[in-house]
VOPAGU-2260 file (C-alpha; in pm, 1 decimal, decimal comma):
REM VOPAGU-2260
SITE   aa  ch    i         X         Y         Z
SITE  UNK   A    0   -3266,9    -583,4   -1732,3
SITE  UNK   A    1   -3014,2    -781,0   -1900,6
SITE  UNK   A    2   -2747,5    -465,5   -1930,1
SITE  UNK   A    3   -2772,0    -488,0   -1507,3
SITE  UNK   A    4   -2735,8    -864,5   -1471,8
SITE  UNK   A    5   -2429,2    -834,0   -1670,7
SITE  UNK   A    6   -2298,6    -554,2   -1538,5
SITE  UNK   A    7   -2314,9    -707,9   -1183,5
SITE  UNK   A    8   -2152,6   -1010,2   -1326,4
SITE  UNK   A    9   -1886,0    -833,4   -1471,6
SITE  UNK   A   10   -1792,2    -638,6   -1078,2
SITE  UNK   A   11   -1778,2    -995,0    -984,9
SITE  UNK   A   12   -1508,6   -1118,7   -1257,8
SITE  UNK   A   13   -1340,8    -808,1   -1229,6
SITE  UNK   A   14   -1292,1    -844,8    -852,8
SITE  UNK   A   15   -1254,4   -1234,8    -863,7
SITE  UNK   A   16   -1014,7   -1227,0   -1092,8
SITE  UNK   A   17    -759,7    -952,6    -899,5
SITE  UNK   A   18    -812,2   -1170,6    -611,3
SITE  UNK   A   19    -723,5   -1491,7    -812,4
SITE  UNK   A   20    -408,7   -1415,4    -965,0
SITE  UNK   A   21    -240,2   -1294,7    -673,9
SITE  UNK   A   22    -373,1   -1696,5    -514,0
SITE  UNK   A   23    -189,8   -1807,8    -869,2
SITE  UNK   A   24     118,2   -1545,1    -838,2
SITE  UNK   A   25     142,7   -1671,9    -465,5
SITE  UNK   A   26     509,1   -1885,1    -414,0
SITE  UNK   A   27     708,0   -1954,4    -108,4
SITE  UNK   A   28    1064,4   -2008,6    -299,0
SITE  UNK   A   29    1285,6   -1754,1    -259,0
SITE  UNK   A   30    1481,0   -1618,1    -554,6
SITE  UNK   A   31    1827,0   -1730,6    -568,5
SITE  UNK   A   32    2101,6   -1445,9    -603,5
SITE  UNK   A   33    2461,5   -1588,1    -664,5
SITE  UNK   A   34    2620,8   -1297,0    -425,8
SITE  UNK   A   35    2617,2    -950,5    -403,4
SITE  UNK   A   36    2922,3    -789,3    -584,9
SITE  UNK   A   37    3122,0    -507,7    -446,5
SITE  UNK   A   38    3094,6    -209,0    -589,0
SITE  UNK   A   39    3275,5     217,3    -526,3
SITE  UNK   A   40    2957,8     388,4    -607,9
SITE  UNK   A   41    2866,0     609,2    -376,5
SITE  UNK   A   42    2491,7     575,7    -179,1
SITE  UNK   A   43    2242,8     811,0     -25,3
SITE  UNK   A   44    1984,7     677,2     185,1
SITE  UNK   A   45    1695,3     970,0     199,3
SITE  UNK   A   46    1449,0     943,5     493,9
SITE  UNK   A   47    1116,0    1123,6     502,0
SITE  UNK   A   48    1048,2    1237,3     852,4
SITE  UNK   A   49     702,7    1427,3    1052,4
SITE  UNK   A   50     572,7    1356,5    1406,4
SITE  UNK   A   51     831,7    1082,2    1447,7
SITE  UNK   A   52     959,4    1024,5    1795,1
SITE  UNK   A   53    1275,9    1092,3    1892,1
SITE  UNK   A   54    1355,5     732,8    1994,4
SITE  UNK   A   55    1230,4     615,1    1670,1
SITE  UNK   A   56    1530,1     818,1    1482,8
SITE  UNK   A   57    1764,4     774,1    1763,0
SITE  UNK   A   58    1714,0     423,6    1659,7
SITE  UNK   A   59    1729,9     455,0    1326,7
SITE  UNK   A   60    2064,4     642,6    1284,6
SITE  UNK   A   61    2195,5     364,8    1469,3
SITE  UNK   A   62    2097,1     142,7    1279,5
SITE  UNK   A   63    2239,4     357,0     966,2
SITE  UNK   A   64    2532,0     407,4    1100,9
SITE  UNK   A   65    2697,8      60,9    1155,0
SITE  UNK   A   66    2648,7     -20,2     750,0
SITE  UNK   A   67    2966,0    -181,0     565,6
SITE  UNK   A   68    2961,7       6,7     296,1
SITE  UNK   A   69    3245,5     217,4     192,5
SITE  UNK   A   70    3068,4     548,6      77,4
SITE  UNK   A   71    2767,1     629,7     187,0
SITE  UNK   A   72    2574,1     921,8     295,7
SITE  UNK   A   73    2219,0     946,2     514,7
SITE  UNK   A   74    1946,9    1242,1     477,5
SITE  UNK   A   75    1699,4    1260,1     736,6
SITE  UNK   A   76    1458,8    1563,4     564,7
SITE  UNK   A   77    1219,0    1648,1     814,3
SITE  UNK   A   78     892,0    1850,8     776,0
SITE  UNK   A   79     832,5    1892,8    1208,6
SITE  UNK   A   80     749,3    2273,0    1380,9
SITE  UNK   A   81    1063,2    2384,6    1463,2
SITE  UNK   A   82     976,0    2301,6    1846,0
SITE  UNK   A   83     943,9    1923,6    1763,8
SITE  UNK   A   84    1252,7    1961,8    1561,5
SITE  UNK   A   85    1454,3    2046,1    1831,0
SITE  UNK   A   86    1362,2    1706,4    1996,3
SITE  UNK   A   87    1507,0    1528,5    1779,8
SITE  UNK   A   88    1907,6    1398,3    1812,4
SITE  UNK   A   89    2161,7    1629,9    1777,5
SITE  UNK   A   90    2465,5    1412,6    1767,2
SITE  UNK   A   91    2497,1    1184,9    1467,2
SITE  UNK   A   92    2764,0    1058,5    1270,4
SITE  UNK   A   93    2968,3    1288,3     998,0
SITE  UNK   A   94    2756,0    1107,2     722,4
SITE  UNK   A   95    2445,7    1195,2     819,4
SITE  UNK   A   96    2246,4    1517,1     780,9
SITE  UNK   A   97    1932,4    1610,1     972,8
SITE  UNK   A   98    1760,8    1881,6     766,0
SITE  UNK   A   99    1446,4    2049,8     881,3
SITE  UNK   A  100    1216,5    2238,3     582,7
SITE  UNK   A  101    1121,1    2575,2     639,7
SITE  UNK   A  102     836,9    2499,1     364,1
SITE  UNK   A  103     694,2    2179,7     385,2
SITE  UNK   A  104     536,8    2183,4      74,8
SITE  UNK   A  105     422,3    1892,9    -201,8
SITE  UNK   A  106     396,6    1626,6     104,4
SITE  UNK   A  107     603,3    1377,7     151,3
SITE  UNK   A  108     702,9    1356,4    -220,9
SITE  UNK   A  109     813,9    1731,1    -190,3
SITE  UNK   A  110    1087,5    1602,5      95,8
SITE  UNK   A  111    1205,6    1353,8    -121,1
SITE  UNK   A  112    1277,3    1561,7    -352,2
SITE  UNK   A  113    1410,5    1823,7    -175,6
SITE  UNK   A  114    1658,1    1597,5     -48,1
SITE  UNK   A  115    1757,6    1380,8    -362,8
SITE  UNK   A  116    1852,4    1737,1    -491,6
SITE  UNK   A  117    2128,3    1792,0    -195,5
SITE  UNK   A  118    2223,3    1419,0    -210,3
SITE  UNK   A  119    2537,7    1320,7    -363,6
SITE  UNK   A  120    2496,6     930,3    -440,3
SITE  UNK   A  121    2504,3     774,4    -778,5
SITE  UNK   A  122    2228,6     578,9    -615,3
SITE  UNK   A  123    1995,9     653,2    -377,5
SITE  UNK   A  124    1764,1     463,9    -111,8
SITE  UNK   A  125    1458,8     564,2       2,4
SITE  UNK   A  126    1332,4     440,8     388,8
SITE  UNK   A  127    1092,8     482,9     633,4
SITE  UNK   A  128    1166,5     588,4     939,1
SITE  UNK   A  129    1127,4     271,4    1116,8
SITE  UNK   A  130    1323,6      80,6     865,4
SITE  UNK   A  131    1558,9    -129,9     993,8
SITE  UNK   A  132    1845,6    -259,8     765,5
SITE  UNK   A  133    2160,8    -531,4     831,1
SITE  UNK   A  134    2515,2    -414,0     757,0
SITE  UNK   A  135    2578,8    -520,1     409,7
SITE  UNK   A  136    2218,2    -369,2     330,4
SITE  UNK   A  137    2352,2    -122,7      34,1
SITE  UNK   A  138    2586,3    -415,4     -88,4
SITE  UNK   A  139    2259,1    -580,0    -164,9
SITE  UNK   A  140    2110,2    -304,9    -326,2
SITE  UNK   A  141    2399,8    -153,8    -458,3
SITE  UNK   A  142    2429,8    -526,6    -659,9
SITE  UNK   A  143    2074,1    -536,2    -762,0
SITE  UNK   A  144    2068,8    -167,9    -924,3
SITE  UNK   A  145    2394,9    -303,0   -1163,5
SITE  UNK   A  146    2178,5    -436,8   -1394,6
SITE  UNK   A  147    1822,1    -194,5   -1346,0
SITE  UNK   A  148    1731,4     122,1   -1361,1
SITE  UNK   A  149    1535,2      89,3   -1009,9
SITE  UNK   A  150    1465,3    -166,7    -737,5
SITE  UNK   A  151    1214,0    -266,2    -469,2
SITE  UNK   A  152    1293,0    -459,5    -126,9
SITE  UNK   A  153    1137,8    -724,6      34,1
SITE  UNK   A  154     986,0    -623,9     322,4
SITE  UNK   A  155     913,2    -815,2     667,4
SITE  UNK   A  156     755,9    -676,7     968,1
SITE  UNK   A  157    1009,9    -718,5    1287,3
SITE  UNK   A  158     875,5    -830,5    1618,7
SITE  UNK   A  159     470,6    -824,3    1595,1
SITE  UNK   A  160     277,1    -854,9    1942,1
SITE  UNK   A  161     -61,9    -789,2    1947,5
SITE  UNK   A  162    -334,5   -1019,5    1744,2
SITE  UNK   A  163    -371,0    -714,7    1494,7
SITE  UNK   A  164      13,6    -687,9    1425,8
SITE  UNK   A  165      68,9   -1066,1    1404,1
SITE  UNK   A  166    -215,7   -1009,0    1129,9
SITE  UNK   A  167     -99,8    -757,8     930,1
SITE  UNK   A  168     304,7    -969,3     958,6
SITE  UNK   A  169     140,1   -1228,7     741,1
SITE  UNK   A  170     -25,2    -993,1     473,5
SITE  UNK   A  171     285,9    -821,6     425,8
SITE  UNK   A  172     448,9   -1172,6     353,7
SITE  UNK   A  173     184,5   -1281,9     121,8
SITE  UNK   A  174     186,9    -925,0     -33,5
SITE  UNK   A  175     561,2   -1021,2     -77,2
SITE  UNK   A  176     554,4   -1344,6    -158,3
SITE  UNK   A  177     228,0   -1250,2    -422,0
SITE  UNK   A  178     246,9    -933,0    -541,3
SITE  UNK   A  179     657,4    -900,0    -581,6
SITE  UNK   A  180     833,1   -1229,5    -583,6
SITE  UNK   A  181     529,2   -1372,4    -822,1
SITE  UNK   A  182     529,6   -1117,9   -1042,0
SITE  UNK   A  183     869,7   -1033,7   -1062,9
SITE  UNK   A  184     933,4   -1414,6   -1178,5
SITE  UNK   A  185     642,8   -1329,3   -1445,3
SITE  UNK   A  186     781,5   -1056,9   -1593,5
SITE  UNK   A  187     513,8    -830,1   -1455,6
SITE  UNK   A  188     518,7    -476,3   -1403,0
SITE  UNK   A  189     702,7    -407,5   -1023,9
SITE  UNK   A  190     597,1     -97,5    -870,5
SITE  UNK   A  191     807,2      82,2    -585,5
SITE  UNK   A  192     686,6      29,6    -211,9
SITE  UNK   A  193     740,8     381,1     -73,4
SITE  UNK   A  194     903,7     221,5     302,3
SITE  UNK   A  195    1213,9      28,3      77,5
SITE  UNK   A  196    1296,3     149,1    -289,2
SITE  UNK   A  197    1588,0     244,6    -463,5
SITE  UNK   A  198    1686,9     433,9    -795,7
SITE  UNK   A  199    2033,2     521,1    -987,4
SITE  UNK   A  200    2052,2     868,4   -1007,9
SITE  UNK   A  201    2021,5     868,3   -1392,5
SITE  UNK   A  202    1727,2     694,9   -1374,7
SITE  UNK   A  203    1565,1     988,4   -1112,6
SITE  UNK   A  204    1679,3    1224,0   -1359,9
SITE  UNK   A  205    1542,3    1081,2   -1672,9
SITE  UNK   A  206    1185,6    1050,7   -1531,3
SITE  UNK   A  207    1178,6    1405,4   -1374,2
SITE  UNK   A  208    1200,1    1322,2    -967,2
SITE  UNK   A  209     862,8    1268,6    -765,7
SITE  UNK   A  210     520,8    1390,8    -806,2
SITE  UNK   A  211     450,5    1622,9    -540,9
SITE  UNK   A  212     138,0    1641,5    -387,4
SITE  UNK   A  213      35,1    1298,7    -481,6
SITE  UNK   A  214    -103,1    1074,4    -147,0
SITE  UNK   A  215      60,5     754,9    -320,1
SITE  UNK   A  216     357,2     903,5    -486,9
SITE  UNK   A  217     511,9     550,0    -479,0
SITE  UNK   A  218     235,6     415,7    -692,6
SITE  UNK   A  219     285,1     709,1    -942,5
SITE  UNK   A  220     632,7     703,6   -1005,6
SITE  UNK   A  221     581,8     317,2   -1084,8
SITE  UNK   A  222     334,6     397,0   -1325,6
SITE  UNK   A  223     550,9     705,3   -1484,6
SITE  UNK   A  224     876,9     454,4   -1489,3
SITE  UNK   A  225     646,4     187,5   -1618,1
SITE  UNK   A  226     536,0     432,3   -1906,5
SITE  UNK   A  227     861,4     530,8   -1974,2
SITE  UNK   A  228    1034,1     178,8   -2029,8
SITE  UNK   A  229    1228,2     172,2   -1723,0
SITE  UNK   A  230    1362,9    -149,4   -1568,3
SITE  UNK   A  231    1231,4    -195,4   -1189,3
SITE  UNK   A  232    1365,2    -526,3   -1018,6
SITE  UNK   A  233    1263,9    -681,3    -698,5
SITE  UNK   A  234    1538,7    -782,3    -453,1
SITE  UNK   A  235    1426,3   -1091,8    -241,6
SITE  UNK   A  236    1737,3   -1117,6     -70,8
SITE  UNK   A  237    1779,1    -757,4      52,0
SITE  UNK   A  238    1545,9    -736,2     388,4
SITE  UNK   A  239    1366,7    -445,8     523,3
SITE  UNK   A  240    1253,2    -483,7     871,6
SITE  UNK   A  241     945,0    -238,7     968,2
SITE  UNK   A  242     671,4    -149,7    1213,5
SITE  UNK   A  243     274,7    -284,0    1188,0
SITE  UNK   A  244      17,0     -61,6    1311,6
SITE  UNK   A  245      -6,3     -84,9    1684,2
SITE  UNK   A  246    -429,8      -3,3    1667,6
SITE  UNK   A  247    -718,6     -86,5    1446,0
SITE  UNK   A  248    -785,5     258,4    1413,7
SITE  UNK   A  249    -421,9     320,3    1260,5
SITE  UNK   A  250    -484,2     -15,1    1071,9
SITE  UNK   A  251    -780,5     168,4     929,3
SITE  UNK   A  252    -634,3     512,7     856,8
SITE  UNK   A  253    -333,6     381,3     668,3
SITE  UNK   A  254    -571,3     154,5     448,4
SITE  UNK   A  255    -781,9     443,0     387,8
SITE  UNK   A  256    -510,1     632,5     306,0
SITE  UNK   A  257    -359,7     399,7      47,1
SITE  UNK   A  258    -676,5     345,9    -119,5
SITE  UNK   A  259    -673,9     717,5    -135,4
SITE  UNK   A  260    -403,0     702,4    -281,9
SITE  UNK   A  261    -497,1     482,8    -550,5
SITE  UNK   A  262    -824,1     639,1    -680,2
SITE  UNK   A  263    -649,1     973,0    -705,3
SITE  UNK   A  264    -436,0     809,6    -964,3
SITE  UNK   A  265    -663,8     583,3   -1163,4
SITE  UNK   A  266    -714,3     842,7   -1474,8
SITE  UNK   A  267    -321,5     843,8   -1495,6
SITE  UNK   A  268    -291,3     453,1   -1452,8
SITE  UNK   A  269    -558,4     361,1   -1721,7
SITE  UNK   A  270    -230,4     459,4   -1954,3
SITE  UNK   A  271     -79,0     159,6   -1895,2
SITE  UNK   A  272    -298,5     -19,2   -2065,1
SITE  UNK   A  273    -173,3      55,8   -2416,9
SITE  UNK   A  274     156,0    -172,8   -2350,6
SITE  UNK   A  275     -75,9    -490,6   -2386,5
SITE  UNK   A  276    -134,0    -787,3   -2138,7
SITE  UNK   A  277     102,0    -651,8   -1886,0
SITE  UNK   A  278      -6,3    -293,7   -1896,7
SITE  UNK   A  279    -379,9    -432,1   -1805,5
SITE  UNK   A  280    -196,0    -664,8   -1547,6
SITE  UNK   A  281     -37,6    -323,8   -1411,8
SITE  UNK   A  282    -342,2    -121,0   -1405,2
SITE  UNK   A  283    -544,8    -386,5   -1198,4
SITE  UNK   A  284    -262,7    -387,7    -953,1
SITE  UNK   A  285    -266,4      19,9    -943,4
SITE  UNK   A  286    -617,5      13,1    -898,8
SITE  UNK   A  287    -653,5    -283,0    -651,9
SITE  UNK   A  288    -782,1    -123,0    -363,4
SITE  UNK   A  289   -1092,9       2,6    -557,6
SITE  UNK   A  290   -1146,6    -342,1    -737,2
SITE  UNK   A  291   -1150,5    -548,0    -410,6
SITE  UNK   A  292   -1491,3    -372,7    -262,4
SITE  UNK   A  293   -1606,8    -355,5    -679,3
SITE  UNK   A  294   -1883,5    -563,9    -623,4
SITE  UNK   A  295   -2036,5    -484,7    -275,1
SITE  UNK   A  296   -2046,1    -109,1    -403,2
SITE  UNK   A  297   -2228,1    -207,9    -719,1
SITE  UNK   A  298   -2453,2    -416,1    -506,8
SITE  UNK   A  299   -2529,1    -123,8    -283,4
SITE  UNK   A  300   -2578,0     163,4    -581,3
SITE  UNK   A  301   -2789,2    -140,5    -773,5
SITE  UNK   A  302   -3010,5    -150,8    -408,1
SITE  UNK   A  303   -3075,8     223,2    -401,3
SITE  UNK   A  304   -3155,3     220,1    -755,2
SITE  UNK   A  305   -3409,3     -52,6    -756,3
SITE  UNK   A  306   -3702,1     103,9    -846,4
SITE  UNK   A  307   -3558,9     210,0   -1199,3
SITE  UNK   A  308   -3297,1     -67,9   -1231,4
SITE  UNK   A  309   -3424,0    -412,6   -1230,8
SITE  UNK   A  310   -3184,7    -718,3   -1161,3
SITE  UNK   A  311   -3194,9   -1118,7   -1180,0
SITE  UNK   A  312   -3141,5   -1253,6    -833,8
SITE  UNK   A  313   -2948,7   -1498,9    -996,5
SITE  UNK   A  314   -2680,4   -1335,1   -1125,4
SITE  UNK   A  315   -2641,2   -1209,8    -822,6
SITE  UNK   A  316   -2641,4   -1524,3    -611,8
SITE  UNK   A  317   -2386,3   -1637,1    -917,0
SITE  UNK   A  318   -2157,4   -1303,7    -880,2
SITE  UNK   A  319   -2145,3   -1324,0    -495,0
SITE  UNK   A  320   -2085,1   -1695,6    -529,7
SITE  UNK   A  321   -1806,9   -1634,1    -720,1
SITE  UNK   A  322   -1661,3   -1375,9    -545,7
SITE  UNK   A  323   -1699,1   -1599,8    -224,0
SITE  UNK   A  324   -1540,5   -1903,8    -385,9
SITE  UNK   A  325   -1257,3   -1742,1    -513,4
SITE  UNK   A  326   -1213,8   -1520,5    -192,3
SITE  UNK   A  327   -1226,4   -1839,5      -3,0
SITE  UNK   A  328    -893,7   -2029,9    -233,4
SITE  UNK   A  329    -765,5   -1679,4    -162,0
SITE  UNK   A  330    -754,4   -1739,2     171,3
SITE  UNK   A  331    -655,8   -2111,4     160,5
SITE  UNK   A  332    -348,1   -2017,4     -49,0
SITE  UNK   A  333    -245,6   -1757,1     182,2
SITE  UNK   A  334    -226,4   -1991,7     463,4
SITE  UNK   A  335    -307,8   -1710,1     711,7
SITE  UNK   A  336    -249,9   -1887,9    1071,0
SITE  UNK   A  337    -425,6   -1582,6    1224,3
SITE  UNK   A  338    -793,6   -1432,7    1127,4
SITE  UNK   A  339    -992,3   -1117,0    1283,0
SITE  UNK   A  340   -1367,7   -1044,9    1139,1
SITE  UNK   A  341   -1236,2    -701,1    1181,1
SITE  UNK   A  342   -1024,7    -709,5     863,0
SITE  UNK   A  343   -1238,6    -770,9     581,6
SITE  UNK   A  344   -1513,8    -533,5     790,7
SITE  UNK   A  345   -1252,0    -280,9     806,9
SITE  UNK   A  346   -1103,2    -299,3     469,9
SITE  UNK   A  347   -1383,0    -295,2     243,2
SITE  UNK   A  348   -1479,1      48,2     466,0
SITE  UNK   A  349   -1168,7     162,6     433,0
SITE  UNK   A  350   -1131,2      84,5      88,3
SITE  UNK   A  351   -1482,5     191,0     -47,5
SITE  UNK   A  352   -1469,2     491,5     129,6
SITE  UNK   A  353   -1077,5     553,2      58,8
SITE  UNK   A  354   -1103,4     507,5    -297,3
SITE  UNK   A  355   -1412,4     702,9    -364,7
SITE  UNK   A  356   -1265,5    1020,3    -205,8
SITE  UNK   A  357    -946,0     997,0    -449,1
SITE  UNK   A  358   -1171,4     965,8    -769,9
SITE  UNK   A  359   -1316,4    1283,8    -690,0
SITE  UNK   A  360   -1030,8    1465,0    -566,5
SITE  UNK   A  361   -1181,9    1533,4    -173,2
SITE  UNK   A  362    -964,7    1732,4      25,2
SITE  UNK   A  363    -728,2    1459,6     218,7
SITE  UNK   A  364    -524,5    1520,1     569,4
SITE  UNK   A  365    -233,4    1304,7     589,7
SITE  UNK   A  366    -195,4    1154,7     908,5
SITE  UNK   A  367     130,8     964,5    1044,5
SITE  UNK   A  368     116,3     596,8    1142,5
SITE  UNK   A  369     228,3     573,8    1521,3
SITE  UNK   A  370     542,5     360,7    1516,9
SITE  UNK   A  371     518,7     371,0    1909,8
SITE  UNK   A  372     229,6     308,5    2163,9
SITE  UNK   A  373     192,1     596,4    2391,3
SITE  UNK   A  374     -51,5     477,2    2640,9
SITE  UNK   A  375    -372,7     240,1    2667,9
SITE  UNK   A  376    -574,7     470,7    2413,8
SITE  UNK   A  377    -340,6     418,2    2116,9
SITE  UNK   A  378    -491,3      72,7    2109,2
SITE  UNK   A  379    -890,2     104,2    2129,6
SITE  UNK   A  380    -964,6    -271,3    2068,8
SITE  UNK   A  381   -1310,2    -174,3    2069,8
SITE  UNK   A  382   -1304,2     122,6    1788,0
SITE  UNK   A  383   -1539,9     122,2    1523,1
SITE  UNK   A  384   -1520,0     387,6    1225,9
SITE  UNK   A  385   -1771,0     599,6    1098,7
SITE  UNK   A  386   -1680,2     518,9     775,3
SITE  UNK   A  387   -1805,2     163,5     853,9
SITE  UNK   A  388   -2117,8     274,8    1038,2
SITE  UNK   A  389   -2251,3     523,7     740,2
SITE  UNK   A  390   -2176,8     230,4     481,0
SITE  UNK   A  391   -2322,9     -33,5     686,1
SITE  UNK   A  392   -2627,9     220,4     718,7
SITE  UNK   A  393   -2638,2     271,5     333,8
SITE  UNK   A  394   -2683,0     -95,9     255,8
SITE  UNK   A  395   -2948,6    -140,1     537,6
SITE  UNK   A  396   -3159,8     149,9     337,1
SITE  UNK   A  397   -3057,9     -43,8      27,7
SITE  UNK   A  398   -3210,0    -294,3     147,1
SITE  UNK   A  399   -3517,2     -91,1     266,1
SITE  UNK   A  400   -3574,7       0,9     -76,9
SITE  UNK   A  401   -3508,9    -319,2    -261,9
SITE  UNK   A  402   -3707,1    -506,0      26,4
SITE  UNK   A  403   -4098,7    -412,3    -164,1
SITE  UNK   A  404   -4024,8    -538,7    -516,3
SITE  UNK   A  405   -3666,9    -728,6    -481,3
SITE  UNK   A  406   -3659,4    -909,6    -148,4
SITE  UNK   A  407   -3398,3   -1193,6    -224,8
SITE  UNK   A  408   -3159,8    -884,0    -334,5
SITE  UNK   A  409   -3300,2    -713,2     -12,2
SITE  UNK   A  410   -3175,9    -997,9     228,9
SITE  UNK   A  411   -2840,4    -965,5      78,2
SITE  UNK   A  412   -2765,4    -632,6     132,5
SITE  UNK   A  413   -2936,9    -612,7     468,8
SITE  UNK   A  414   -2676,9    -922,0     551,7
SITE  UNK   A  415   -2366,5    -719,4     429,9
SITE  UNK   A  416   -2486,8    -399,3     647,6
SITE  UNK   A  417   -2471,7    -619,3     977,0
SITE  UNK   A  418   -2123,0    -801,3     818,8
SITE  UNK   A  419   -1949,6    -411,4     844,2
SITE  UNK   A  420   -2061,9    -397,7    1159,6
SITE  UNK   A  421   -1863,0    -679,4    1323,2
SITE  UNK   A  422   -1598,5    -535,6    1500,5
SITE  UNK   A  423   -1620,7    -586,0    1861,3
């Protein structure tokens, strides 16, 4: 059927493509700034907090506290029982508040909110909680919001140990490097990362505050400033240092979790593409996490389907090709010193499975990213998700189905069912 072979083509464009332009966006020179000019405007730095440990914002308002900045104030809104509250320090500097809510409600956007209402900053900064900042931090960002409405910080994760975290260091700088830095230079849409953002208070006000309830409320209020004409920079000079997951499991979780995220928003990010080439540009980014495993899930759903849905086994040696070729410059440009069969196992579970639950809405349980290793079983090196054993299962009955009257297309999928399942 012609309709199918073009249809499988067009998941493998779709997902080459996504994967290509971030290889193209991809640039190691930093952005020069001339110097950060001083500025009186007073800055709130707003900090989401739940089943943190104590250290972790012990460590933080130090951190907070030895800024040189003039005026500034620091929020820590946290959504704990009131017995893990009382953990927490209870000696802080005169600038800082430490706010428990009674009502934790609309998630973590709901405590952002609740404390941009109390703050008193013309601008204000939102971190996570194992952000860590240099003193002349709000200079920086104070400089960069002169001439937009919003900005987003370069990120860099401080001090990574284990193969996993050393991993995930040198995705966040691509990410960086790719996805903000190359874009931003392209006059592409820039959307907020939730752990380093910040916003003049007129610009919070004119778009209405934060979607509560939303998994990925960083993504949406991108999209709704996008929509509504706002101007979000990217700051390559003004560092964030944070945390990489300590496990696989917590690796997996978080990318689940994002991809969540994602698909839960992709009716309200298809509006973007009315503003043209860029809006498109800005939707694909929105909706990467579902476009990445694009093609393996049509593969599988094409498998089950066999019987009624014909295909070409050359267009799909030519779409997987593709996708393999391109995937491979991908990871040639990214120059990734470290590799782990584990992470493309793990994220296409994670992602298939993450964005599928989002576009239909299933009920999701947020769960915190450990910041701190506890004991021996916060790592399980040897942890394999469910999520990756029912999908590798589905494409080995794919491949049971396809094997009587499709058998090249069978080989393939029973391939990618053993492929999920390397993760030692």
């Amino acid at each position: 059927m012609l309709f199918i072979d073009v249809l499988i083509l067009t998941f493998a464009l779709i997902s080459s493509l996504w994967i290509l332009l971030q290889s193209l966006y991809y640039t190691e020179t930093p952005l020069k700034c001339e110097g950060h000019t001083s500025s009186n405007r007073k800055a709130s730095i707003i900090v989401a907090i739940k089943d943190e440990p104590p250290k972790v914002i012990e460590e933080l308002i130090e951190n907070l506290s030895n800024l040189n900045y003039e005026d500034y104030e620091v929020i820590i809104v946290s959504d704990d029982s009131e017995e893990a509250f009382n953990l927490l320090p209870k000696v802080y500097p005169a600038n800082f508040r430490l706010i428990r809510r009674d009502k934790p409600l609309g998630r973590k956007a709901g405590a952002l909110n609740f404390a941009s209402n109390i703050a008193k900053g013309d601008f204000l900064v939102y971190l996570d909680s194992e952000a860590r900042v240099d003193r002349d931090f709000l200079k920086g960002v104070s400089h960069h919001l002169s001439s937009s409405d919003a900005v987003s910080l370069r990120l860099k994760v401080r001090s990574p140990l284990n193969k996993l975290q050393k991993l995930y260091a040198e995705m966040t700088e691509f990410s960086m490097n790719s996805l903000f830095r190359g874009r931003f230079i392209r006059n592409l849409p820039i959307f907020p990362n939730g752990s380093a953002f910040a916003i003049t208070r007129d610009a919070l006000n004119r778009i209405g505050g934060w979607k509560e309830n939303k998994v990925a409320e960083d993504l949406e209020i991108g999209i709704r400033m996008y929509l509504k004409g706002l101007r979000v920079s990217y700051a390559d000079d003004v560092l964030v240092t944070t945390l990489a997951p300590y496990s696989w499991r917590d690796f997996f979780e978080q990318m689940k979790r994002w991809a969540y995220g994602s698909g839960e928003l992709f009716p309200y990010s298809l509006s973007m593409i009315r503003k043209g080439i860029r809006g498109i540009e800005g939707t694909l980014y929105a909706n990467q996490w579902g476009i990445y495993p694009l093609l393996l899930v049509g593969l599988l759903v094409l498998g089950l389907l066999s019987g009624l849905l014909r295909s070409s086994p050359f267009y799909w040696l030519a779409s997987l090709s593709t996708f393999l070729v391109i995937t491979f410059v991908f990871s040639l440009r990214s120059k990734t010193r470290e590799y782990d069969m584990r992470i493309p196992a793990l994220t296409i579970s994670a992602f298939s499975v993450g964005y599928f639950s989002g576009l239909i809405r299933l009920k999701f349980k947020w769960k915190v990213t450990p910041k701190i290793v506890n004991s021996i079983k916060d790592v399980d090196s040897d942890w394999i998700p469910i999520e990756a054993n029912v999908l590798s299962f589905l494409f080995f009955v794919s491949g049971l189905v396809s094997l009587s009257n499709q058998p090249f297309q069978a080989i393939i999928l029973f391939i990618i069912s053993i492929l999920l399942l390397i993760i030692p």
